[in-house]
C-alpha positions as CSV (number, residue, x, y, z in Angstrom):
1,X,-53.0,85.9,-16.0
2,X,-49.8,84.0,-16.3
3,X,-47.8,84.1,-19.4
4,X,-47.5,80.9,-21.2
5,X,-43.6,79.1,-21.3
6,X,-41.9,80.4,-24.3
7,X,-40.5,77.2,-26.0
8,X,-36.4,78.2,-27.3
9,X,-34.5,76.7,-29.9
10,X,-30.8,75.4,-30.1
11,X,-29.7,79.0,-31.2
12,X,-30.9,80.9,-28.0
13,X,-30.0,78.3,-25.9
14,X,-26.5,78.5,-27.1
15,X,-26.4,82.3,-26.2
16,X,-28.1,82.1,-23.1
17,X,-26.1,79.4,-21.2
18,X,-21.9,79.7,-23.3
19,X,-21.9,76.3,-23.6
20,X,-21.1,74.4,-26.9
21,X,-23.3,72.2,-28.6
22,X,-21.6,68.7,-28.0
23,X,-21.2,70.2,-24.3
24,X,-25.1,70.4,-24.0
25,X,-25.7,67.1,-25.4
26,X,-23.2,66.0,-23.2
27,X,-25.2,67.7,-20.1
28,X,-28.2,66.0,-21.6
29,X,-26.7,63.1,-21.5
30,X,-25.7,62.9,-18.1
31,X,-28.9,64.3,-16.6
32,X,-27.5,67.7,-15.8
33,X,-29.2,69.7,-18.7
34,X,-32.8,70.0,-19.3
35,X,-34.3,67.4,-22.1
36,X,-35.3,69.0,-25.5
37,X,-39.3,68.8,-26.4
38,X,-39.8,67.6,-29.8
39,X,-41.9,70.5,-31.5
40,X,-42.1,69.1,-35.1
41,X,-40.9,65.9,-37.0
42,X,-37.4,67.4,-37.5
43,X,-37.5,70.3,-35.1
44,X,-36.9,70.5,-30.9
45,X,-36.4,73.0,-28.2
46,X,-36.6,73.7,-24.4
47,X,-39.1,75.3,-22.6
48,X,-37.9,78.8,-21.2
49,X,-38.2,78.1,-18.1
50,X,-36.1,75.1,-17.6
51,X,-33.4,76.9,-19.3
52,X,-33.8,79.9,-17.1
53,X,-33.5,77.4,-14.0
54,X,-30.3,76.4,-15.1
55,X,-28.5,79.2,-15.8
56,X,-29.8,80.4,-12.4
57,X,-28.0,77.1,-10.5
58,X,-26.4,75.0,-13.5
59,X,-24.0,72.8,-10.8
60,X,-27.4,72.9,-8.8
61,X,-30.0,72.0,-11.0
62,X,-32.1,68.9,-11.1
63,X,-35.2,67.6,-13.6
64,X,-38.4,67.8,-12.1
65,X,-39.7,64.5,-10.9
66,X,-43.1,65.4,-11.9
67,X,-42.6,65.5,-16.1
């Protein structure tokens, strides 16, 4: 059975990919950064997987036409 996608917060994020804060909203910003999930009424985060499909190609990567 598959394991289910592990949703991150901001913190891991930051330690996973080295970027900055402002320089991930940036990404966001300009389509070249997966979108945060809103979790809670004041809370988000990215599913693991997206993340990991970054760091693996980040000049590369591309949102999935099908979310």
């Amino acid at each position: 059975m598959r394991e289910p996608d592990r949703i991150i917060r901001m913190k891991t994020v930051l330690a996973r990919t080295g970027l900055s804060r402002s320089t991930i909203y940036r990404k966001i910003a300009e389509g070249t950064f997966p979108s945060q999930l809103k979790i809670s009424s004041q809370g988000s985060g990215w599913h693991e997987s997206d993340i990991n499909r970054w760091i693996a190609d980040p000049t590369g990567w591309r949102p999935d036409r099908g979310q």
